[in-house]
C-alpha positions as a Markdown table, in Angstrom:
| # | Residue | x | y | z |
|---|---|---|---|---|
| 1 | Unk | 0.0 | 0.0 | 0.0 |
| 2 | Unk | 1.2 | 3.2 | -1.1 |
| 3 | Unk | 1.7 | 6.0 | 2.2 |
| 4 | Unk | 0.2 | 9.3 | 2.0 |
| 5 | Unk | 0.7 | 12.1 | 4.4 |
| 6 | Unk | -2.8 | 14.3 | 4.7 |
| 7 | Unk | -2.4 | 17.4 | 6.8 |
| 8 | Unk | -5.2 | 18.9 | 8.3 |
| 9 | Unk | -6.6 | 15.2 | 7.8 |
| 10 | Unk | -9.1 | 15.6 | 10.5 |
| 11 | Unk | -10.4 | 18.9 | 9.3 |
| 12 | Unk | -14.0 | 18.9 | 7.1 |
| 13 | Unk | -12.6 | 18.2 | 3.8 |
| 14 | Unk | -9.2 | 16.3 | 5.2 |
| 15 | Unk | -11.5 | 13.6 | 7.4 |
| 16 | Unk | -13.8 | 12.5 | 4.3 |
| 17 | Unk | -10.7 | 12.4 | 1.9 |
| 18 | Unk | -9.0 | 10.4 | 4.6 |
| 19 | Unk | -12.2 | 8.0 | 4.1 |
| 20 | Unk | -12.1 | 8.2 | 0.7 |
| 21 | Unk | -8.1 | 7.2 | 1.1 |
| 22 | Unk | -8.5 | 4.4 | 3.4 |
| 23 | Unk | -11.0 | 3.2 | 1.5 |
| 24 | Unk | -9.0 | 2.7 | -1.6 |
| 25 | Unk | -6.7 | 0.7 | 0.2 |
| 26 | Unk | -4.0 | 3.8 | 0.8 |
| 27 | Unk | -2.2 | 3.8 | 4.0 |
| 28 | Unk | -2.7 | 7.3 | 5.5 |
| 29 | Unk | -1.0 | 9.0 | 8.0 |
| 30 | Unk | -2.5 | 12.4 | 9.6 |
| 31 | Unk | -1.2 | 15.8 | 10.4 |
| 32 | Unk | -3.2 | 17.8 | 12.8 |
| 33 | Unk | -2.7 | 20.0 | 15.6 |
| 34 | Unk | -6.2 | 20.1 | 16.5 |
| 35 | Unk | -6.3 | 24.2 | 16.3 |
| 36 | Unk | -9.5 | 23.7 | 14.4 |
| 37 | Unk | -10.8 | 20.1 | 14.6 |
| 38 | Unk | -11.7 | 17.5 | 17.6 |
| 39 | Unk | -9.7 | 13.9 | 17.9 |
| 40 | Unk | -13.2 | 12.5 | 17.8 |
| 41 | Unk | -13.0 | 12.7 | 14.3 |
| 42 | Unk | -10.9 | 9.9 | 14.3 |
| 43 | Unk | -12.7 | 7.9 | 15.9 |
| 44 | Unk | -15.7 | 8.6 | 12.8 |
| 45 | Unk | -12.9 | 7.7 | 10.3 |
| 46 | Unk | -12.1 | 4.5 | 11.9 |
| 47 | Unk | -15.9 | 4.0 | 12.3 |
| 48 | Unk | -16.8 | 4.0 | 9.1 |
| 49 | Unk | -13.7 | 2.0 | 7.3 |
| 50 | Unk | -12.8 | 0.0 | 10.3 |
| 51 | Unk | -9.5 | 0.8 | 9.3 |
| 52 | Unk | -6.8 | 3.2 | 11.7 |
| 53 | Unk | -4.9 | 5.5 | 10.3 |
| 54 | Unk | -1.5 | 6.8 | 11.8 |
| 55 | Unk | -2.3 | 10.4 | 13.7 |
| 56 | Unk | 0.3 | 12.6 | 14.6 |
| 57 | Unk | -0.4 | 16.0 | 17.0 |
| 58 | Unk | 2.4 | 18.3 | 15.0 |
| 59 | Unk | 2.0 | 22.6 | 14.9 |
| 60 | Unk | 3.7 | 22.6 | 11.2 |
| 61 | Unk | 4.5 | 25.6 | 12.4 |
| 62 | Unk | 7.5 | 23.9 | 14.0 |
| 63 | Unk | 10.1 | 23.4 | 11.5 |
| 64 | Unk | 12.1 | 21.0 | 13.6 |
| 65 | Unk | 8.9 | 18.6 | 14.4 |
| 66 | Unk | 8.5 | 18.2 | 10.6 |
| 67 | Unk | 11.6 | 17.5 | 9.9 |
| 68 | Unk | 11.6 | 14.6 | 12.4 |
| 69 | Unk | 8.4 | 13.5 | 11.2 |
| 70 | Unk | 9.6 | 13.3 | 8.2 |
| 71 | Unk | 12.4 | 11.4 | 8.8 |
| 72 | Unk | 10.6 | 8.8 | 10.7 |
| 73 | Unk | 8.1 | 8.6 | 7.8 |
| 74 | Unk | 10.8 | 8.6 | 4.9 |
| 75 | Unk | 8.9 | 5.9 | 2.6 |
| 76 | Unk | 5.5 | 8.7 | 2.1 |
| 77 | Unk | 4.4 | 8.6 | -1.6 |
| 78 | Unk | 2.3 | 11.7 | -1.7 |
| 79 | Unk | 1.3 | 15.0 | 0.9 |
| 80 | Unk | -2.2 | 16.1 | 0.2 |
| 81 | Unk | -1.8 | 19.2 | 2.0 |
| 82 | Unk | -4.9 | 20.6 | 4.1 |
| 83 | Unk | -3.8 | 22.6 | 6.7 |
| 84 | Unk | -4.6 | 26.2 | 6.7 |
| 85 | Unk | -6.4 | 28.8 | 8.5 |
| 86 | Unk | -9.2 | 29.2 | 6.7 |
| 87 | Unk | -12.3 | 31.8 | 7.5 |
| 88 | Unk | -11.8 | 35.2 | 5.7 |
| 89 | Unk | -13.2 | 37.5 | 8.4 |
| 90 | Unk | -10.4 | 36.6 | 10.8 |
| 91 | Unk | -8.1 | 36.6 | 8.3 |
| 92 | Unk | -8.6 | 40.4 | 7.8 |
| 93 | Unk | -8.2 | 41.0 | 11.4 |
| 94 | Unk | -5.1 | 38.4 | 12.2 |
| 95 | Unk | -3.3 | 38.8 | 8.5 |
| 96 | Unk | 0.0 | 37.6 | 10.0 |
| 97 | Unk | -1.1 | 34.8 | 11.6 |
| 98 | Unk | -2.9 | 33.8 | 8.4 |
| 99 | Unk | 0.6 | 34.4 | 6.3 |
| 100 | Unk | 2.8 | 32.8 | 9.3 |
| 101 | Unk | 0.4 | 29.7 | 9.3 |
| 102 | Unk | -0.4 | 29.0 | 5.6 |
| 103 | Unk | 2.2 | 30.2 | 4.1 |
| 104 | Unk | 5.5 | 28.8 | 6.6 |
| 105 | Unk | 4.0 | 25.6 | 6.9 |
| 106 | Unk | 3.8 | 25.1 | 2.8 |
| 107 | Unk | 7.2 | 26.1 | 2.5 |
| 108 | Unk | 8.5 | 23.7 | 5.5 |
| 109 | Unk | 6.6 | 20.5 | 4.0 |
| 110 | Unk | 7.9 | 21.0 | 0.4 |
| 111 | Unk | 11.0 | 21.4 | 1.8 |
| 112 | Unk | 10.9 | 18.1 | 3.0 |
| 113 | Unk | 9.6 | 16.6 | -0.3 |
| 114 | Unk | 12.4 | 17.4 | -1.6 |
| 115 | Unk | 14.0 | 14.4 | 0.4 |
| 116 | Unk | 11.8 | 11.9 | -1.0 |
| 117 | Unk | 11.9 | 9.4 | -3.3 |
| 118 | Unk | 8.9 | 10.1 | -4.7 |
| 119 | Unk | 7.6 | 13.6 | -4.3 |
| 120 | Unk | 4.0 | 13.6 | -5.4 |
| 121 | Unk | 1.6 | 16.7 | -3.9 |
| 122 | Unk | -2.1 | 17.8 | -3.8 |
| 123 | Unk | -3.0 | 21.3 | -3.0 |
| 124 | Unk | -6.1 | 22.2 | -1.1 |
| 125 | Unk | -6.4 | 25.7 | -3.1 |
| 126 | Unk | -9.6 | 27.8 | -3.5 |
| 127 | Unk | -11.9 | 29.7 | -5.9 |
| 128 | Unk | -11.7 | 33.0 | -4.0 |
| 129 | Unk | -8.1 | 33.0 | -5.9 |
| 130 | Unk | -10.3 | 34.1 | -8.9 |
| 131 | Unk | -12.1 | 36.8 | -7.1 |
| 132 | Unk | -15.5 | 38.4 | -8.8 |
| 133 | Unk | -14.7 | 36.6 | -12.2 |
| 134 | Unk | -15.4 | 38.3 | -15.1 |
| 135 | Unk | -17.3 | 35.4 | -17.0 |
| 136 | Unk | -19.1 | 33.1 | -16.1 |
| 137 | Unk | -18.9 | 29.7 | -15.4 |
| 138 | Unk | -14.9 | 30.3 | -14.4 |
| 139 | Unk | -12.6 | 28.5 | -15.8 |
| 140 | Unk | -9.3 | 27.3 | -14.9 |
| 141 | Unk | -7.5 | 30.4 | -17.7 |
| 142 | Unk | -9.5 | 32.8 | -16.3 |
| 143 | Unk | -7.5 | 35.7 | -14.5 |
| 144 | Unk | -6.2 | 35.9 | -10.9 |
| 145 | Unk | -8.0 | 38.8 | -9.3 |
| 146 | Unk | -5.8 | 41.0 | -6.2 |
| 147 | Unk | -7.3 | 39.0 | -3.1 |
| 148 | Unk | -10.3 | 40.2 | -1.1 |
| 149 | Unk | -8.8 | 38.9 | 2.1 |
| 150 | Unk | -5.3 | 37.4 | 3.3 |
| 151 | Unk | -7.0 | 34.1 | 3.1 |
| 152 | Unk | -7.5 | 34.4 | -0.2 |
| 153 | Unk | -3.9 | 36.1 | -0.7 |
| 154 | Unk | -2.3 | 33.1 | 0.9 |
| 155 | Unk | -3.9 | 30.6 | -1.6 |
| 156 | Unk | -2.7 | 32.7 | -4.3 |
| 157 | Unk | 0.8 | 32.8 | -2.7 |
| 158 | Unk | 1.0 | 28.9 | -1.8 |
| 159 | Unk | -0.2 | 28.1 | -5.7 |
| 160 | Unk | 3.0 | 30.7 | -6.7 |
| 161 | Unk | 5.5 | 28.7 | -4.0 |
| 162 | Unk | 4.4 | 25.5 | -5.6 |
| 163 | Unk | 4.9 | 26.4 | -8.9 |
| 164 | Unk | 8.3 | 28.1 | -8.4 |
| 165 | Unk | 9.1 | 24.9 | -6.7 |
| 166 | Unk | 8.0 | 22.3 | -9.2 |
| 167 | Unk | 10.1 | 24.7 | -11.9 |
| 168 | Unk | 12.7 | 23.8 | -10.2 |
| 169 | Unk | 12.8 | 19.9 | -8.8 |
| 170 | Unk | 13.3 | 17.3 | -10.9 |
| 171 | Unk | 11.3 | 15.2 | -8.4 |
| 172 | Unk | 8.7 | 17.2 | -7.6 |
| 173 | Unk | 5.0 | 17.7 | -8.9 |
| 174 | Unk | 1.9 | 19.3 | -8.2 |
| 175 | Unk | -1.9 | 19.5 | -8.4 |
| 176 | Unk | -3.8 | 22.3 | -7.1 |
| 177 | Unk | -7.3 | 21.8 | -6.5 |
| 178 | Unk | -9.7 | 24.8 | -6.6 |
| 179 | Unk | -13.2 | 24.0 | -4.9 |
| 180 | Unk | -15.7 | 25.6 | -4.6 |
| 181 | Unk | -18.7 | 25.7 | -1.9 |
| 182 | Unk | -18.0 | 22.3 | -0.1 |
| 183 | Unk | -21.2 | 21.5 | 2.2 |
| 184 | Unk | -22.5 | 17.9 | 3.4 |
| 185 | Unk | -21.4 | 15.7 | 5.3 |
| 186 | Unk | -21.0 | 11.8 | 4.7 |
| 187 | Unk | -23.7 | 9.1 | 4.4 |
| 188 | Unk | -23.3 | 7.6 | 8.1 |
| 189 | Unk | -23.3 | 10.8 | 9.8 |
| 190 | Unk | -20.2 | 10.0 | 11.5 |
| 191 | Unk | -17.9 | 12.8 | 9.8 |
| 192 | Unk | -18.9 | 16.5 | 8.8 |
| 193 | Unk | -18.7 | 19.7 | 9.1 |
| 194 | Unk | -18.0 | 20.9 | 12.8 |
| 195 | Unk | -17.2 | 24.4 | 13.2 |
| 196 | Unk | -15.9 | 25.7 | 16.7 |
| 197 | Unk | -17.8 | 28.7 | 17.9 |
| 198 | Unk | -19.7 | 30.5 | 15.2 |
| 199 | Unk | -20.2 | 29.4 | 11.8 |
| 200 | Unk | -18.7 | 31.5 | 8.9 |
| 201 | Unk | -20.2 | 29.1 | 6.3 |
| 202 | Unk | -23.9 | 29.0 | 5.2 |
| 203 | Unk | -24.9 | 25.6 | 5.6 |
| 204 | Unk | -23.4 | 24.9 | 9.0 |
| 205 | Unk | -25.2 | 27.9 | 9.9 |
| 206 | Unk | -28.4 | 26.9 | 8.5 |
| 207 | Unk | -28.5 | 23.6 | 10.2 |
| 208 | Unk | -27.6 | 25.2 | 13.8 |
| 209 | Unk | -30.3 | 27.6 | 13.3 |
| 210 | Unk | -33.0 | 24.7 | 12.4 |
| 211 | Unk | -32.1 | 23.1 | 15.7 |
| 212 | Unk | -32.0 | 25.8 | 17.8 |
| 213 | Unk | -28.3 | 26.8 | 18.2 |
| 214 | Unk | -28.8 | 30.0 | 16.7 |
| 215 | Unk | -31.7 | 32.1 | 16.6 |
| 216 | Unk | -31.8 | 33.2 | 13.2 |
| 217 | Unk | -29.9 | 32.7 | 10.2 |
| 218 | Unk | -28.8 | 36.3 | 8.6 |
| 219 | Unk | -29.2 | 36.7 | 4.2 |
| 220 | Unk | -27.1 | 39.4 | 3.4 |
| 221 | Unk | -28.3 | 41.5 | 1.0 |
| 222 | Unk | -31.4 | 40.6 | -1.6 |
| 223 | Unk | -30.1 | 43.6 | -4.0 |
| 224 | Unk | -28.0 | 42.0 | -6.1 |
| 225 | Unk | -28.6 | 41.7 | -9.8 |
| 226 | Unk | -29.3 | 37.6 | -9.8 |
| 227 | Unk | -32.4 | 36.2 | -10.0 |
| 228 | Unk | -33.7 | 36.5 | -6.4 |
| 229 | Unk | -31.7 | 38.9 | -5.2 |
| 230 | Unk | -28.9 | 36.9 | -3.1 |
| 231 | Unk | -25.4 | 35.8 | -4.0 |
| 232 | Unk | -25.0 | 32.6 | -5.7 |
| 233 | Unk | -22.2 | 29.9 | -5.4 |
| 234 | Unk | -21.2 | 26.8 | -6.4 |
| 235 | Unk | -22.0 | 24.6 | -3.4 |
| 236 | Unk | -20.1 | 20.6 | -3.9 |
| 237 | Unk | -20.9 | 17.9 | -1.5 |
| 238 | Unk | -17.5 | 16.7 | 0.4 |
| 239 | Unk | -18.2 | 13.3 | -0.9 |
| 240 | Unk | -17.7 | 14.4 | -4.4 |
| 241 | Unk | -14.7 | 16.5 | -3.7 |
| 242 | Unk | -13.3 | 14.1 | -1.7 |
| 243 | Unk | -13.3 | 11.3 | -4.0 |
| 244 | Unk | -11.7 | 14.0 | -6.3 |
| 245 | Unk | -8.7 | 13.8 | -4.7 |
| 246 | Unk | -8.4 | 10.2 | -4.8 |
| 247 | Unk | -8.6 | 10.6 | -8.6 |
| 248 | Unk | -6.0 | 13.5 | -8.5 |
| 249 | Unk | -3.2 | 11.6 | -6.8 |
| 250 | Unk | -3.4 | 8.2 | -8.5 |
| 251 | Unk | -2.9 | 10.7 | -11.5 |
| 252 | Unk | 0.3 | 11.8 | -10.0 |
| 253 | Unk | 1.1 | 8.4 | -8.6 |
| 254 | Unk | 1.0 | 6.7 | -12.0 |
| 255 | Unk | 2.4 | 9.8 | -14.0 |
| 256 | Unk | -0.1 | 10.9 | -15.6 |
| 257 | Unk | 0.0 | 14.8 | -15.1 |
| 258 | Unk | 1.2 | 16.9 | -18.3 |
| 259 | Unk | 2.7 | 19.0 | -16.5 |
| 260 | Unk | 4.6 | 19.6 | -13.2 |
| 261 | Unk | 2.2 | 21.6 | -11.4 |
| 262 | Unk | -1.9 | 21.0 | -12.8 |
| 263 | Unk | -4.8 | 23.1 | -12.1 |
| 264 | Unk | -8.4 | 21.8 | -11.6 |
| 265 | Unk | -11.4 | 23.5 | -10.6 |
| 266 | Unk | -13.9 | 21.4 | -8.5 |
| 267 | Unk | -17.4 | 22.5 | -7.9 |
| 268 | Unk | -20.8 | 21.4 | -10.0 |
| 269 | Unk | -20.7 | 23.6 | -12.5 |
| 270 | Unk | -23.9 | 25.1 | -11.3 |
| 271 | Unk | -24.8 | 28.4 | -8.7 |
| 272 | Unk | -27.1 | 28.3 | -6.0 |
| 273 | Unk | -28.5 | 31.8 | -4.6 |
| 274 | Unk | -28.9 | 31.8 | -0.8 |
| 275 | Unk | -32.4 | 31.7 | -0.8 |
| 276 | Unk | -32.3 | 28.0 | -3.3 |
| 277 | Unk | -29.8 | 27.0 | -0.4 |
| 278 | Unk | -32.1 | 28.1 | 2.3 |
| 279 | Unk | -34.9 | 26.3 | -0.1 |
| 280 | Unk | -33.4 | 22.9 | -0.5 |
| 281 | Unk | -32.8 | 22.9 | 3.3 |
| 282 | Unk | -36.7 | 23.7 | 3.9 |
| 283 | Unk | -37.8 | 20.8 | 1.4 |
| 284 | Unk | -35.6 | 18.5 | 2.6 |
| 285 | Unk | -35.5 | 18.4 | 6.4 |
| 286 | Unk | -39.7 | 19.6 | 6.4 |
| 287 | Unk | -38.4 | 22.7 | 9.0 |
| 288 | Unk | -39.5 | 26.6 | 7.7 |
| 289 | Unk | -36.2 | 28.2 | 8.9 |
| 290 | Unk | -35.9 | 31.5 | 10.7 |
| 291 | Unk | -34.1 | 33.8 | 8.5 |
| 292 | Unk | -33.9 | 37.1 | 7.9 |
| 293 | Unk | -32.9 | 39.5 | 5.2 |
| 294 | Unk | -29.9 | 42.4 | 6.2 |
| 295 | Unk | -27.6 | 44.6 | 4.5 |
| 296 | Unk | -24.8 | 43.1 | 2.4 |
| 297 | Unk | -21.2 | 41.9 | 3.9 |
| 298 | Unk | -18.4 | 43.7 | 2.9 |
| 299 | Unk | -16.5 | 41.4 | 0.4 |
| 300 | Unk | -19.0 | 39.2 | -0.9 |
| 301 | Unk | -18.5 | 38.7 | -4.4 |
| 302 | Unk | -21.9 | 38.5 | -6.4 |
| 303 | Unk | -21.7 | 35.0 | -8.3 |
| 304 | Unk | -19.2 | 32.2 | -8.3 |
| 305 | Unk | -19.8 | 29.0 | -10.3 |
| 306 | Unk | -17.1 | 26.5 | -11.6 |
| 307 | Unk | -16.8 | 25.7 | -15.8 |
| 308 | Unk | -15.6 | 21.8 | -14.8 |
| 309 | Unk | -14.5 | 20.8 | -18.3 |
| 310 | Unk | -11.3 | 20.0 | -17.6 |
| 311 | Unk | -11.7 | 18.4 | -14.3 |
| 312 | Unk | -14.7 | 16.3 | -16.0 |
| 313 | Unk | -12.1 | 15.3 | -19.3 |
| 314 | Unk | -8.8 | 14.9 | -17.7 |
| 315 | Unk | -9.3 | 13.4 | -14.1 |
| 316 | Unk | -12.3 | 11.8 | -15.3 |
| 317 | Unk | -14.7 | 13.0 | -12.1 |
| 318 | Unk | -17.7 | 14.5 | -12.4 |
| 319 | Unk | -20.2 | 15.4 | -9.1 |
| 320 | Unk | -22.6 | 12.5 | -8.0 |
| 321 | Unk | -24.6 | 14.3 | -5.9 |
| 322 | Unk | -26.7 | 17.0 | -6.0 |
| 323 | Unk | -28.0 | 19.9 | -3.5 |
| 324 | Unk | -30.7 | 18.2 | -2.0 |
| 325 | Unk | -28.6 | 15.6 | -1.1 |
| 326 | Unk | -25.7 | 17.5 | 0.2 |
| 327 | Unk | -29.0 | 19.7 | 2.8 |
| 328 | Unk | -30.1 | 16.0 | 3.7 |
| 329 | Unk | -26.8 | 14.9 | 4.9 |
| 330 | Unk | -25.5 | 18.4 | 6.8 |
| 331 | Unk | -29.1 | 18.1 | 8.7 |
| 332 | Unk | -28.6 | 14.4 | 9.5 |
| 333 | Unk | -25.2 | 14.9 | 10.8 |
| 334 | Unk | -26.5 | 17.9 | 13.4 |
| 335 | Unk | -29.0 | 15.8 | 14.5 |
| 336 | Unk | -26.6 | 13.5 | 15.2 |
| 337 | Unk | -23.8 | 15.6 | 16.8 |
| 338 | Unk | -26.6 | 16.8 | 18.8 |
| 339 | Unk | -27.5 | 13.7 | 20.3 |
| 340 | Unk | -24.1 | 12.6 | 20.8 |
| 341 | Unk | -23.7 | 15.9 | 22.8 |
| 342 | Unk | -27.0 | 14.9 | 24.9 |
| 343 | Unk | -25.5 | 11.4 | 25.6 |
């Protein structure tokens, strides 16, 4: 079995690729310094592929600790690389620890790749790096707006490290991912979404509002010039973007890549206003949420949805699941946090 490293593998996105990992027969060792995730989410990992994977409590942060991990674990054939401070308001107000966090941690990791016999590595990169695009679906060619927020500099940044580094390495390549919305949870309800303290996403939001964690969920803005007035995005199930990035590194681990350092977009290819979110969420669980309409956020961008072409033709993936599905799942898993909380 081929070893892969997956930081921030008990994070949202890193728990259900670990999943999607483990159950593809990889062995998978985990990064996480539990900053922004609980060590119960191994426990829903192990659950649901009654398989263990290797966890280790590192702060990449600490350039000596990875260097020691990495000597320990000198037989790794790929780093799918999660870890990242990642909501955009705090980013504005903590820019440094948002540069220190995603940017030295990037740089100490691929410096270790270097020392590997086989240097194989998956970016977890965003579509804020495109900004308000100006077409629409948004491609993979279109242009790299100036970032809205340090988080969205610091994806832009890690995707220029990367590059500069593949240019360079004979050993080394790359695949940046670029997701979109990612919402949903998986099928058993034993992984999700779990923010800590208040939710900066939608759907997590919506969800602790239906059961009574929040009091009311706010839309901002209904002015803009879309169909119902709110912003729409491209919202992906994890599943789906998990399984993505499966796909992506057997691409790399059977050298299949065109190019030292690809680019794929993941998301649907379609947008979904606030108010369909808020809509699917309402028809699915049977609940009329509390919401209410206030002025816009600074920042918010008016519509982002993905042109998945490429991702579709040359990985071969496409979504399986749709919006409704992706409402049904976030709900069943706060039900189920919920009662695990009461027990």
């Amino acid at each position: 079995m081929d070893k892969i490293l997956v930081t921030g593998g008990l994070g949202f996105i890193g728990s259900h690729t670990v999943v999607e990992l483990l159950n593809n027969d990889f062995e998978v060792v985990i990064i996480d310094d539990l900053s922004n995730s609980y060590i119960d989410v191994l426990d829903g990992i192990i659950s649901i592929t009654g398989k263990k994977p290797i966890f280790e409590n590192i702060d990449l942060k600490d350039k000596l600790k990875v260097q020691a991990f990495f000597k320990t674990h000198n037989d790794l054939k790929g780093v799918i690389h999660f870890a990242a401070s990642k909501a955009v308001g705090e980013s504005v107000e903590k820019p440094l620890l948002y540069y220190e966090n995603n940017i030295n941690t990037l740089i100490y990791v691929l410096q270790e790749l270097e020392e590997l016999e086989s240097s194989n590595f998956i970016f977890s990169s965003s579509c804020t790096v495109y900004g308000q695009a100006d077409e629409l679906p948004i491609t993979e060619n279109a242009s790299i707006k100036l970032a809205e927020s340090p988080y969205g500099n610091t994806k832009q940044i890690g995707e220029e490290i990367i590059q500069d580094a593949c240019s360079v390495s004979e050993k080394l390549s790359a695949i940046s991912l670029r997701y979109f919305n990612p919402i949903g949870a998986h099928e058993t309800s034993k992984i999700g979404e779990l923010p800590i303290g208040v939710p900066q996403n939608l759907v997590p939001y919506i969800t602790q509002t239906a059961i009574g964690i929040r009091e009311q969920l706010s839309v901002f803005g209904d002015d803009y010039p879309t169909a119902d007035g709110t912003c729409i995005r491209d919202y992906i199930h994890v599943v789906d973007l998990a399984k993505a990035h499966v796909i992506a590194l057997n691409r790399l681990l059977q050298n299949k890549n065109t190019i030292k350092m690809e680019v794929f977009n993941l998301g649907t290819g379609t947008g979904s206003s606030v108010l369909e979110v808020v809509q699917s969420f309402e028809r699915v669980s049977g609940i009329k949420l509390n919401y209410k309409v206030v002025d816009r956020r600074a920042g918010d961008i008016i519509s982002a949805f993905a042109d998945t072409t490429k991702a579709n033709n040359e990985l071969g993936w496409k979504t399986q699941l749709n919006l409704d599905d992706a409402m049904r799942s976030a709900w069943k898993w706060e039900q189920h946090i919920r009662e695990y909380n009461k027990d």
